[in-house]
C-alpha positions in Angstrom: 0.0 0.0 0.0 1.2 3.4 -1.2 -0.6 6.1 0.4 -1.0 9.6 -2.0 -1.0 13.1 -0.5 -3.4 15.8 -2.2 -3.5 19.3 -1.3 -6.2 20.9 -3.2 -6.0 24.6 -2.9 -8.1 26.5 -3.8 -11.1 24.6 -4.6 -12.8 26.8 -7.2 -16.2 27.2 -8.0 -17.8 27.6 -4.4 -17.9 31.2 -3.0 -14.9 32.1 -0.8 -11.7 30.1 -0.1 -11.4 26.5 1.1 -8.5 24.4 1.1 -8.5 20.2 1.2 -6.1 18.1 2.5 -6.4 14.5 1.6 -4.9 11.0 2.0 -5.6 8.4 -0.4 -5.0 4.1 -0.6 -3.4 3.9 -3.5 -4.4 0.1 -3.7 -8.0 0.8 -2.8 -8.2 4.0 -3.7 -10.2 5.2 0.1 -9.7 8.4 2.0 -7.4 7.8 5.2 -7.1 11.0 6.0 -8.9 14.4 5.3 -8.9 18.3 6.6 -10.6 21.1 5.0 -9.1 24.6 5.9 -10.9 27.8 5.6 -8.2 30.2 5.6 -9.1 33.7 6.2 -10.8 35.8 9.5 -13.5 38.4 8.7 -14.5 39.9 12.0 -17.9 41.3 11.5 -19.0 39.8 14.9 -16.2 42.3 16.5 -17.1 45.4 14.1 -21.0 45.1 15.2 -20.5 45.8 19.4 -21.8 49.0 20.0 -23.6 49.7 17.5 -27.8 50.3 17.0 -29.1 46.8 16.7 -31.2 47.6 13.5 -27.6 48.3 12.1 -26.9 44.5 12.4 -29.3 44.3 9.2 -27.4 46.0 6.3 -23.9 45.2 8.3 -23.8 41.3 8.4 -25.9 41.4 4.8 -22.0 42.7 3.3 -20.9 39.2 4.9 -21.3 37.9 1.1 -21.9 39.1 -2.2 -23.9 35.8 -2.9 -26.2 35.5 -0.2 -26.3 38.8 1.5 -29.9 38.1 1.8 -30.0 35.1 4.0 -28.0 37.0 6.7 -30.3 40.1 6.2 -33.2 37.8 6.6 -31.8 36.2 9.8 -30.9 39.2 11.4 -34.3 41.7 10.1 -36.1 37.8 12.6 -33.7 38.1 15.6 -34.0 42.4 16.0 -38.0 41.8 15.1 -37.7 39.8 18.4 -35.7 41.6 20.4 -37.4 44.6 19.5 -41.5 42.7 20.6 -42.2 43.3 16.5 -42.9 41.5 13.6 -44.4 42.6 10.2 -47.7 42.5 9.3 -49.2 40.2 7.1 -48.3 41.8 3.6 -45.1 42.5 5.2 -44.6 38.8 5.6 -46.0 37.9 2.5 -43.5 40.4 0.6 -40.3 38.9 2.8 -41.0 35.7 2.0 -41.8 36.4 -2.2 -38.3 38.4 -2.5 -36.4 35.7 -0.5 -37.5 32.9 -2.9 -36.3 34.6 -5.5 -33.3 36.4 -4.5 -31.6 33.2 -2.9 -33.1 30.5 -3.8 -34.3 30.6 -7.7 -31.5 32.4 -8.4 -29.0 31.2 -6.5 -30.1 27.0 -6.8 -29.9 27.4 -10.1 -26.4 28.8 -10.4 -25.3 26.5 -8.0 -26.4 23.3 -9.8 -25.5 24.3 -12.9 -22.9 27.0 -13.0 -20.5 25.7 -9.9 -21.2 21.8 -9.3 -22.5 21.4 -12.9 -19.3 21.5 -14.7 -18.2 18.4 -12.1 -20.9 16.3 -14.3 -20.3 18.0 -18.1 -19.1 16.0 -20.7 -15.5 18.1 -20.4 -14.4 16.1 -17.3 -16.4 13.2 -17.2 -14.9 12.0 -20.5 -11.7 12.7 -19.5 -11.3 11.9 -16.3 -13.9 8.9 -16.1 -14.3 7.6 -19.9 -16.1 4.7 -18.8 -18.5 6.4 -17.3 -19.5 8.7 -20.4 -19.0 5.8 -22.9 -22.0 4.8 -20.5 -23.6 7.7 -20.6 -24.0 8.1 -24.1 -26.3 4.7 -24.3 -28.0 5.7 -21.3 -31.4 7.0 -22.3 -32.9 10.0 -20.3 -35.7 9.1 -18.3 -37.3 12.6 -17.9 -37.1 13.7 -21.7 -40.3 14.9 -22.2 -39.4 17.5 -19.6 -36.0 18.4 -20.6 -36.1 17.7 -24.0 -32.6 15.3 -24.0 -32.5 12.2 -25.8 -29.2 10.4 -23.4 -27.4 11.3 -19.9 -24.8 12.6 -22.5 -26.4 14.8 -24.2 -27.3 16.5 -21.1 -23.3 16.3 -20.0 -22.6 18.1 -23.2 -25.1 21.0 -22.2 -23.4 21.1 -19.1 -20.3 22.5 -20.2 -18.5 25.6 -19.2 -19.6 28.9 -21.1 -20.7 26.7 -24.5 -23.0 24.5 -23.0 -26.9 25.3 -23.4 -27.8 24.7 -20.0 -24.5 27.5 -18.5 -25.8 29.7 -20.8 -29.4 29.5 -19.7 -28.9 29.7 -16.2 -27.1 32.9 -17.0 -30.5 34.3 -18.1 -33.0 32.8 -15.9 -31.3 33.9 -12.8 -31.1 37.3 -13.9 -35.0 37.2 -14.4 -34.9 35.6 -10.8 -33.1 39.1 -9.3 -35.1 41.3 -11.0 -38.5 39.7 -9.4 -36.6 39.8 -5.8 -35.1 43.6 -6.5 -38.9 44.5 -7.5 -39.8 43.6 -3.5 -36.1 44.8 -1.4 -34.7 47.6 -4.0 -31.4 46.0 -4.6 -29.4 42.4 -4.5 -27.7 41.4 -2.5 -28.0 43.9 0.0 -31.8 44.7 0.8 -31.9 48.1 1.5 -36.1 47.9 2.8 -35.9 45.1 5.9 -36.7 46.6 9.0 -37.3 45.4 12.5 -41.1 44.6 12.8 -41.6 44.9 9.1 -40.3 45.5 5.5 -40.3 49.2 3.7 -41.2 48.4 0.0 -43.7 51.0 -1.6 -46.8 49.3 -2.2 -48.6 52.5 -3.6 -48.1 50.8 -7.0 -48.6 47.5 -5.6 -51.0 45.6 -8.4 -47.9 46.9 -10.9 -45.3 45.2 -8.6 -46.9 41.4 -8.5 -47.7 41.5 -11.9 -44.4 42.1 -12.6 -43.6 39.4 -10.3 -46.2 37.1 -11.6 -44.6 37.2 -15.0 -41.3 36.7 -13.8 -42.5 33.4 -11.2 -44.1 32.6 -14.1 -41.4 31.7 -16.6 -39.2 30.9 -13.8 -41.7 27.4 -12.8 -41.1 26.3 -16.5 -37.0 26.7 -16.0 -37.2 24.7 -12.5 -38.9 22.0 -14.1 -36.4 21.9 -16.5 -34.0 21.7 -14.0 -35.4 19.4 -11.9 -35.8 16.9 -14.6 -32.1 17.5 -15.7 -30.2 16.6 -12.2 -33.0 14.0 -11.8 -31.8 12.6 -14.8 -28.0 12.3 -13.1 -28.9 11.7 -10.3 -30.5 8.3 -11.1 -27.7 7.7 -13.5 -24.8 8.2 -11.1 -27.6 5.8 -8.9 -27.2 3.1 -11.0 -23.3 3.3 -10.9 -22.9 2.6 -7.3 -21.8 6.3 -6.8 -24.6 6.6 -4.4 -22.4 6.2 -1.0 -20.3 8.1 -2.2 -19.5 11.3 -0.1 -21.4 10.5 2.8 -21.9 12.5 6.1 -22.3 11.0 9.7 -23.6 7.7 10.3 -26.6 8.6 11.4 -26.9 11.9 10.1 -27.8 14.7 12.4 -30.1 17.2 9.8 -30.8 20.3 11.7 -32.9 23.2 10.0 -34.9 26.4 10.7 -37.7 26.6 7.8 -38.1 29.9 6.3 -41.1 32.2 5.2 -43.0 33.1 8.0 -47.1 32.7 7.9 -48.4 35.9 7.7 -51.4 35.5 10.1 -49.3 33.5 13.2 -46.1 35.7 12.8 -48.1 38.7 13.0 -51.2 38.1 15.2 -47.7 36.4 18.1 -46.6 40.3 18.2 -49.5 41.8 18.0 -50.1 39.6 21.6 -47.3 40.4 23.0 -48.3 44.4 23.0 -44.5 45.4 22.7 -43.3 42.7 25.4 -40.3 40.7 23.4 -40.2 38.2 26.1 -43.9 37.5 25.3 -43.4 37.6 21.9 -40.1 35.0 22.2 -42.4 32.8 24.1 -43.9 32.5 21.1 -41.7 31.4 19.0 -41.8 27.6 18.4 -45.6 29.1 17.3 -44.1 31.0 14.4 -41.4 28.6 13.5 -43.4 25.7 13.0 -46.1 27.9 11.1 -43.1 28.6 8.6 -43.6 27.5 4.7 -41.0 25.1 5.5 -40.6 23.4 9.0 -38.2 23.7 11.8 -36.4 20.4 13.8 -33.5 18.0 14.4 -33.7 14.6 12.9 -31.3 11.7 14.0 -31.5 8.9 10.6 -35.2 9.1 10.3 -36.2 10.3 13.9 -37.3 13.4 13.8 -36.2 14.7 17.7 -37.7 17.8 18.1 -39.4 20.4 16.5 -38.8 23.5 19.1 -36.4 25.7 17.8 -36.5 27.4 21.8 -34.8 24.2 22.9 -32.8 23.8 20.4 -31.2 27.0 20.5 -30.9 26.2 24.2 -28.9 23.3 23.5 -26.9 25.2 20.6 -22.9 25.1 21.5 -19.6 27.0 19.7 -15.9 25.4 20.6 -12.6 27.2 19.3 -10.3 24.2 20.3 -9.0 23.1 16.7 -9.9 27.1 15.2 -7.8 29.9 14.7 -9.6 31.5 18.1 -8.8 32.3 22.0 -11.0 30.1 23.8 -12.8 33.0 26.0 -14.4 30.5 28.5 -10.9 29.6 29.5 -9.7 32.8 30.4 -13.1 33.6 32.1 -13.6 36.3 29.4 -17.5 37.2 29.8 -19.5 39.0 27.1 -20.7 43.1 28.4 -23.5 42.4 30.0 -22.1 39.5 31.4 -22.6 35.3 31.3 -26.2 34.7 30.4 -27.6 31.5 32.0 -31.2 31.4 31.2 -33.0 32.0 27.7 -36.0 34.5 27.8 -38.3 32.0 28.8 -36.2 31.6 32.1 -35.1 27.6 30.7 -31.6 27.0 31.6 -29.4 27.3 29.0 -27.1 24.4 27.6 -29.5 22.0 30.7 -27.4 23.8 33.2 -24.3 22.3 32.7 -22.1 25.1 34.1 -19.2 23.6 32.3 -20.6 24.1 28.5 -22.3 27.7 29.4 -19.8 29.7 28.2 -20.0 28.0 25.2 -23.4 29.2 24.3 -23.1 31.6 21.7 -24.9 34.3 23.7 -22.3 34.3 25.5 -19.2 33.8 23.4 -16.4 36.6 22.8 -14.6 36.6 19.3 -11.4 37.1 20.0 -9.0 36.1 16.8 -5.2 34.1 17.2 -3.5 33.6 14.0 -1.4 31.1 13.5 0.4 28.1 11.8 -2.2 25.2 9.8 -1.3 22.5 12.5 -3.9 19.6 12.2 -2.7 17.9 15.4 -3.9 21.8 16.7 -5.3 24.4 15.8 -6.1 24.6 11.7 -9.0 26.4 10.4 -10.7 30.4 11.2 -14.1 28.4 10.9 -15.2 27.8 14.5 -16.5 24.0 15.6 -20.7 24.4 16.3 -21.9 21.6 18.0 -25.7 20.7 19.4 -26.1 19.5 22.5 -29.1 17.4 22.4 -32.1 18.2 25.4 -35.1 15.9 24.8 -35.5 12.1 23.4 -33.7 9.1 23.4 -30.0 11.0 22.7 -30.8 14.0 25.7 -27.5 14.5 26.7 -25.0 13.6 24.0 -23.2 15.9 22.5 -23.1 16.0 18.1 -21.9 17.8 15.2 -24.6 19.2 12.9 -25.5 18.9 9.2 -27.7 21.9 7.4 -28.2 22.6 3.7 -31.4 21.6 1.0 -31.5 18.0 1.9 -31.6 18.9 6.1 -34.8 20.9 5.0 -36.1 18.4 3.0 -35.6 15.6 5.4 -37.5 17.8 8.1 -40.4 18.8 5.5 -40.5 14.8 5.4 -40.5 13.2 8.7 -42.9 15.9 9.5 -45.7 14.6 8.1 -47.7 17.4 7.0 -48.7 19.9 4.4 -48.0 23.9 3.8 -51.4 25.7 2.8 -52.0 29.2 1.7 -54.4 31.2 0.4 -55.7 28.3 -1.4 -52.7 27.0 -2.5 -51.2 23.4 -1.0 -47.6 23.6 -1.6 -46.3 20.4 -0.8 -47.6 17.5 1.8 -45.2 14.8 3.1 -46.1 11.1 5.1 -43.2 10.8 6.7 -41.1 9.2 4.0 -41.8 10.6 0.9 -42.5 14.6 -0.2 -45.2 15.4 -2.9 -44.1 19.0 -4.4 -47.1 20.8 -6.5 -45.9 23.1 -9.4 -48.6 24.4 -11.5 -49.1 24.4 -15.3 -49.6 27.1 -17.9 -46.4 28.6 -18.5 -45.2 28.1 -21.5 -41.4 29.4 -22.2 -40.6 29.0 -26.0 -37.0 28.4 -25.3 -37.6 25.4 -23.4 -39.1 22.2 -24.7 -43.0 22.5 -24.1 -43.4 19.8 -21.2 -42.3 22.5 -19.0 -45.9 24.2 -19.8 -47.2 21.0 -18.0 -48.5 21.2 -14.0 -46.1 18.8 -12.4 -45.8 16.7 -8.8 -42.8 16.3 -8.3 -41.7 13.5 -5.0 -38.7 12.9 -3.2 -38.2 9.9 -0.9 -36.1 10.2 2.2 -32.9 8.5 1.5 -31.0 6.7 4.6 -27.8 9.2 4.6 -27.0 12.4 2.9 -24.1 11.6 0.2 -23.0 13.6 -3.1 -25.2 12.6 -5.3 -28.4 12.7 -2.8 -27.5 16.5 -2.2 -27.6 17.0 -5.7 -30.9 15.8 -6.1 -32.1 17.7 -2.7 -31.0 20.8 -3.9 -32.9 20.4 -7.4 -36.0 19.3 -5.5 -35.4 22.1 -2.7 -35.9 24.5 -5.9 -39.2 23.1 -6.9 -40.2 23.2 -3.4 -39.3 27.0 -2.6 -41.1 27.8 -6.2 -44.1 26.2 -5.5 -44.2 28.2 -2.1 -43.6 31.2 -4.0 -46.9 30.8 -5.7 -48.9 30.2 -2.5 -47.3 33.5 -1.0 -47.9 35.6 -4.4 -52.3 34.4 -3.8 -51.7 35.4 -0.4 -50.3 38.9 -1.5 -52.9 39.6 -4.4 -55.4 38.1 -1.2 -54.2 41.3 1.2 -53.8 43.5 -1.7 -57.6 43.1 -3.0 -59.0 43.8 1.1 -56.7 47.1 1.4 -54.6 45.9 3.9 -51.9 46.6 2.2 -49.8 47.9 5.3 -46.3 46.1 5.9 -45.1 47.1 9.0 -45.5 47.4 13.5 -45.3 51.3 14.3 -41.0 51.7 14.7 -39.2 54.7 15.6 -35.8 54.5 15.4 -33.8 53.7 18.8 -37.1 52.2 20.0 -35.4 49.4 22.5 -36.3 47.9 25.6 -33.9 48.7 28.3 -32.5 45.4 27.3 -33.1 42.6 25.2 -31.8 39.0 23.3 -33.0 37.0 21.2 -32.1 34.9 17.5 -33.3 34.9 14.1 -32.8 31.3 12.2 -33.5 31.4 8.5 -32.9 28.7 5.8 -30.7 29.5 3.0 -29.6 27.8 -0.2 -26.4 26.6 1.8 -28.6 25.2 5.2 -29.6 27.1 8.3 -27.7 30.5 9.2 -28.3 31.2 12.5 -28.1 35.1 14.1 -28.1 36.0 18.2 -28.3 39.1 19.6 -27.9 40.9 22.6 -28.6 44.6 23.1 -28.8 46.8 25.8 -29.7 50.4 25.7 -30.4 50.1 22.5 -26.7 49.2 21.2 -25.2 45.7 20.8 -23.8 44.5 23.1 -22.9 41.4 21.9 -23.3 39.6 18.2 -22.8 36.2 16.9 -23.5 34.6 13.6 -23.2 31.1 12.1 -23.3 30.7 8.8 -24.5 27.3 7.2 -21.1 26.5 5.8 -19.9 27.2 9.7 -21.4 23.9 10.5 -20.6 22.0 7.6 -16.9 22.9 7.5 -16.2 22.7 10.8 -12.8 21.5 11.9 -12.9 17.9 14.3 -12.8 18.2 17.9 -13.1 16.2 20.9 -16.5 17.3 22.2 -18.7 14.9 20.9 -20.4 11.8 22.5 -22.5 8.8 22.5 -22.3 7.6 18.4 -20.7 10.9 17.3 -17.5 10.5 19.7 -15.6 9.0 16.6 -17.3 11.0 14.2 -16.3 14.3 15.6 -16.0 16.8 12.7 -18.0 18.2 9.8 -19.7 16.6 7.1 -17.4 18.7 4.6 -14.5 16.2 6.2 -16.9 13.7 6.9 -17.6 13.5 3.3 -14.4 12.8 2.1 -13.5 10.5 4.6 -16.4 8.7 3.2 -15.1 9.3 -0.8 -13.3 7.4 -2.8 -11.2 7.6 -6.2 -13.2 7.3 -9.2 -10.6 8.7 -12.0 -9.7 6.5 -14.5 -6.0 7.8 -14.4 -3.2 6.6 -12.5 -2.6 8.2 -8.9 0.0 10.7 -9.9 -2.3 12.4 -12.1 -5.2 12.1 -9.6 -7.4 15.4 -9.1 -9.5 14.6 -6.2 -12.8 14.7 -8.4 -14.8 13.2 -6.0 -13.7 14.8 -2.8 -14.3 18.6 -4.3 -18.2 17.0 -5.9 -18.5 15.8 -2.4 -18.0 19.7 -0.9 -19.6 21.6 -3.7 -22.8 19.5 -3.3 -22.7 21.6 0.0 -22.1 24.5 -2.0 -19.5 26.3 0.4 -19.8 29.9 1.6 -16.3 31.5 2.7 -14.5 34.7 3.0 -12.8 35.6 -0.5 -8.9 35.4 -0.1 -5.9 34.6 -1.8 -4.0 31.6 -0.6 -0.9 30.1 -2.3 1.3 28.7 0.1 0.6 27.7 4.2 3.8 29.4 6.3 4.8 29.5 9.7 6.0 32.1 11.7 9.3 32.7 10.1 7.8 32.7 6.7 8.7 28.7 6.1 6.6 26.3 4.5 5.5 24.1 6.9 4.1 21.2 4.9 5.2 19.3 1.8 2.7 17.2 0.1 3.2 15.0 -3.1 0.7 16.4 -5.2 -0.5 20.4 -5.3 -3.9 20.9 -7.3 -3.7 24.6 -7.8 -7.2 24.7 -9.7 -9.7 21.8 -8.7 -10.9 19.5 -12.2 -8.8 21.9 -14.5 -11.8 24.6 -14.6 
């Protein structure tokens, strides 16, 4: 046995930097070993002390140029809530409506088929796997009458860089997808009209706006089913190859998310309750998240363990042993207003456990250490969230977290339920399988005319989340947020024909309780991103934020327990460890193929650096690998 080093840095084609360190059998081409390094601090936790917590909106959207949106959207939640407001019902209606398009039509589809597309183009599966596209090209599409192509080749070819039909199309649709969201918050990615309690778009033209945004949801339903039918076309192709373990997370999985798009009536009618009290209307909140389009929870495998997103936050923990950090609880370095041991509710936080407290992120302090990659130490700025679990047959353990469209998906599933508005079912789910509605009508004359056609779309709960079963969740999670879409858009033009066309709670600016805290948990195209704030006299004092990709690429620790304690990292590293070598090439020329389609069916959000060479103090290279794959698959 030979064992072959790859250092793949940077992976292209996700947004930010991330580095891979890998491991490989020669003989049975396996993962050993595997590290994923995200390289570069940002600090916006440290910039936001001190400031007016309505500021928190516009300052954490600039965390990315992608998805500035789904930090604006978790933040305008947690200062709604610390602030005893929450829009009314249009106001909800119009969130929700700009959201599905701004981040999640626009942004699934560049992320199937613009950054994890090219993985599964005819450019580098030819080359790199022949057999497989000498395969392909006698493998006759199953969805056809959708997409319009005759083999899994043909769709391959389409899926190449810049030439290809389908990178071209995406190109246009998700412009159409911006302009429907920018119609609703003025600008992407930064929404300039969320505001606590409510959401400022002008509405004195408002029949104008959603017919606009009718047209554009309209041709956008006949593109997802195009979509859809496309990477359900791979997916049950790669299937049939045995790729289908391939990139696996935790064994079980832990799927954690939030939901998104609040119900207009419950999110509203909880504040209006509460008469200004934000502990009343936090009391509420398991109410409001569990009215959401999409539901909140924790699954273990297919055990759904809770649905209250009050205990779960209780249980939520944030570790800096392996991470580029000073560990604040050690040196007994307490937030402003001091340790907070109780949620609003007056629950213990973290079941008491004096010994985790600090941990929780109300009451962690960011303090940054650079230093030296070491992966027997410290090796990545991303911090380590773990979840302590409160209720059910795991109460007490301690486990790393999964969150991105096939988390969601799972939840929507093993909640066995239905979303309903204004007429409009959604989607319903038993408990294994999902049913997504997407109406007819539409018909878009570039795209072959079964697009035009209403279509039920199902997705069956699959026994682990692996590469190819991301994929597919992401391509369903895009039906699913369009098919909400519409339900929201009949509740709008509902609201709009009765005059209530008001959006927001009375707010006057520096309008704070004494003091407050409270979170705002939103799912995004990349999982769950999670916001918690503390203020006090109306200025922060203290501000953390976990992106999705915070969970996913978090570095191994020690920390976990019961069937996690050997499984003590993230499913980024996780799903390498559980990769193995495809290429048809010999081991000197591998690229690690399957190890970066294993992290971009994740789709990875980082800071933007540049990163050639990791040094140590004295400026020395401090680690010498056999192989250096400057740019991921040649693209």
């Amino acid at each position: 046995m030979s064992t072959i080093k790859i250092w793949i840095d940077p992976i292209t084609r996700i947004e930010g930097h991330l580095a891979l360190y890998a491991e490989v059998d020669s003989s049975t081409k396996h993962v050993t070993y595997a590290k994923t390094v995200a390289t570069m601090f940002r600090g916006f936790e440290v910039i936001l002390r001190g400031r007016a917590p309505e500021d928190a909106i516009a300052i954490t959207s600039r965390s990315c140029g992608v998805c500035g949106a789904a930090h604006a959207n978790a933040s305008v939640v947690a200062t709604d809530v610390a602030a005893g407001l929450a829009p009314k019902p249009m106001g909800v209606a119009l969130r929700a409506l700009a959201y599905a398009m701004t981040d999640y039509i626009y942004d699934h589809s560049i992320i199937l088929n613009l950054l994890g597309g090219p993985d599964y183009s005819e450019m580098i599966v030819s080359k790199l796997t022949p057999s497989v596209w000498q395969e392909a090209q006698s493998t006759p599409a199953k969805y056809s009458d959708i997409h319009g192509y005759r083999t899994i080749a043909d769709i391959m070819a389409d899926l190449n860089p810049i030439q290809g039909k389908i990178w071209q199309w995406t190109v246009y649709y998700q412009r159409i997808a911006r302009e429907a969201g920018v119609l609703i918050y003025g600008r992407h990615s930064h929404p300039s009209t969320l505001i606590p309690g409510g959401i400022s778009t002008d509405l004195s033209l408002g029949a104008s706006l959603f017919e606009e945004y009718y047209t554009r949801l309209s041709r956008l339903t006949a593109w997802v089913k195009f979509v859809w039918a496309i990477w359900r076309d791979i997916y049950e192709f790669y299937k049939g190859l045995g790729y289908w373990e391939e990139g696996k997370t935790h064994d079980p999985p832990i799927e954690f998310a939030a939901g998104w798009a609040d119900h207009p009536d419950v999110y509203y009618n909880a504040a209006a309750s509460a008469n200004g009290d934000w502990r009343k209307l936090y009391e509420q909140l398991d109410d409001v998240y569990r009215a959401r389009a999409e539901k909140p929870g924790v699954a273990v495998g297919n055990q759904l363990v809770t649905t209250s997103m009050l205990e779960t936050n209780r249980g939520w923990l944030e570790f800096v042993d392996t991470s580029f950090y000073v560990d604040w609880a050690k040196h007994n370095i307490a937030p402003p207003t001091g340790w907070i041991s109780e949620d609003p509710t007056g629950q213990a936080l973290v079941g008491g456990r004096s010994d985790l407290l600090p941990y929780h992120p109300w009451n962690k302090t960011t303090i940054p250490k650079p230093g030296a990659v070491d992966f027997a130490g410290k090796y990545s700025w991303d911090a380590e969230p773990r979840l302590l679990f409160l209720s059910g047959s795991y109460s007490g353990q301690i486990a790393p977290i999964e969150t991105n469209p096939i988390s969601q998906l799972w939840i929507d599933t093993l909640a066995s339920t239905k979303f309903e508005l204004a007429g409009v079912t959604a989607w319903e789910s038993n408990g294994s399988t999902l049913t997504i509605h997407l109406p007819g009508g539409t018909v878009e004359p570039q795209l072959p005319s079964g697009t035009s056609q209403a279509l039920d779309i199902t997705w069956d709960l699959p026994k682990y989340s692996t590469t190819i079963e991301r994929v597919l969740a992401r391509a369903t999670h895009l039906a699913m947020v369009t098919a909400i879409a519409w339900a929201y858009l009949e509740e709008a033009l509902a609201l709009l024909a009765a005059g209530k066309t008001e959006t927001s709670m009375r707010w006057s600016y520096g309008q704070w309780p004494s003091f407050s805290y409270s979170f705002g948990w939103w799912h995004v195209p990349r999982g769950t991103v999670q916001h918690w704030l503390v203020q006090s006299g109306g200025r922060i004092a203290n501000y953390q934020y976990q992106a999705p990709t915070t969970k996913n690429v978090s570095p191994a620790n020690n920390r976990c327990t019961g069937p996690w304690s050997s499984q003590c990292t993230g499913p980024f590293e996780m799903s390498v460890l559980n990769s193995w070598v495809t290429e048809e090439t010999p081991p000197d020329q591998w690229t690690g193929l399957d190890f970066v389609r294993a992290i971009r069916s994740f789709d990875p959000c980082l800071a933007c650096a540049v990163h050639a060479e990791v040094k140590g103090e004295a400026g020395r290279v401090v680690r010498v690998v056999e192989r250096l794959v400057s740019n991921a698959c040649g693209l």
